[in-house]
C-alpha positions as CSV (number, residue, x, y, z in Angstrom):
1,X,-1.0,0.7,-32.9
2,X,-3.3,3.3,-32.0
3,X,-2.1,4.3,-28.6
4,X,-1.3,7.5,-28.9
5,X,-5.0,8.7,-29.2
6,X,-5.3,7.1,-26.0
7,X,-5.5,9.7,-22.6
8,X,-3.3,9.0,-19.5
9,X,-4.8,7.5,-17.2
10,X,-5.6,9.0,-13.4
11,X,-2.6,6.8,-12.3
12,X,0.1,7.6,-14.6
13,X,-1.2,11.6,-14.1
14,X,-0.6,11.6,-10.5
15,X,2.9,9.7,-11.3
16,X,4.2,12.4,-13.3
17,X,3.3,15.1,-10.6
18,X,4.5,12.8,-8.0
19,X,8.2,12.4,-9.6
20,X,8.2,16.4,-10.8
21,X,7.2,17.2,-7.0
22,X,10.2,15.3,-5.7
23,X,12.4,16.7,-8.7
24,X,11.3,20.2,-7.0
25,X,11.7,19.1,-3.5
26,X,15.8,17.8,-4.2
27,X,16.0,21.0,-6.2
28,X,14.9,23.1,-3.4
29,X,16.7,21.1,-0.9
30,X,20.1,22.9,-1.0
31,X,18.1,26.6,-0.7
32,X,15.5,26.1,0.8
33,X,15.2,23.1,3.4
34,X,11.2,24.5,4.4
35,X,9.9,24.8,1.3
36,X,12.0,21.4,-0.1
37,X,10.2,19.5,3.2
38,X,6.8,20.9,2.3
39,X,7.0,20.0,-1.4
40,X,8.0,16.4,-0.1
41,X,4.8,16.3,1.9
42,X,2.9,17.3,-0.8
43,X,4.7,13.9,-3.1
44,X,3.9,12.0,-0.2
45,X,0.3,12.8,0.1
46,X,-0.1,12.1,-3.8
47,X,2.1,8.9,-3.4
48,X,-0.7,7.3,-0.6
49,X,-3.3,8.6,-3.6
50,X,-1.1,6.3,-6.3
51,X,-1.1,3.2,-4.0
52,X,-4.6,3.4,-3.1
53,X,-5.5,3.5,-7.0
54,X,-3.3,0.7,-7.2
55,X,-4.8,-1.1,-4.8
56,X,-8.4,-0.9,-6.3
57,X,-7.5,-2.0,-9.5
């Protein structure tokens, strides 16, 4: 009932910016092809973060 005065968690944080940084990367994709592979790095790197918090749950 009261879950909305509840913070987000590290996990679901990192989430978010992982999807928006592959929203940016496939945005970037068709201009850019540099910048759209170092912005998929960047959604990797943060997707090994999300598994490793999953992982010590």
């Amino acid at each position: 009932m009261f879950g909305w005065f509840k913070g987000k968690t590290e996990e679901e944080k990192l989430t978010i910016r992982y999807k928006a940084l592959l929203q940016e990367s496939y945005d970037l994709s068709t201009t850019d092809r540099a910048a759209s592979d170092i912005k998929r790095a960047e959604a990797e790197e943060l997707g090994k973060k999300i598994e490793d918090l999953r992982k010590n749950k």
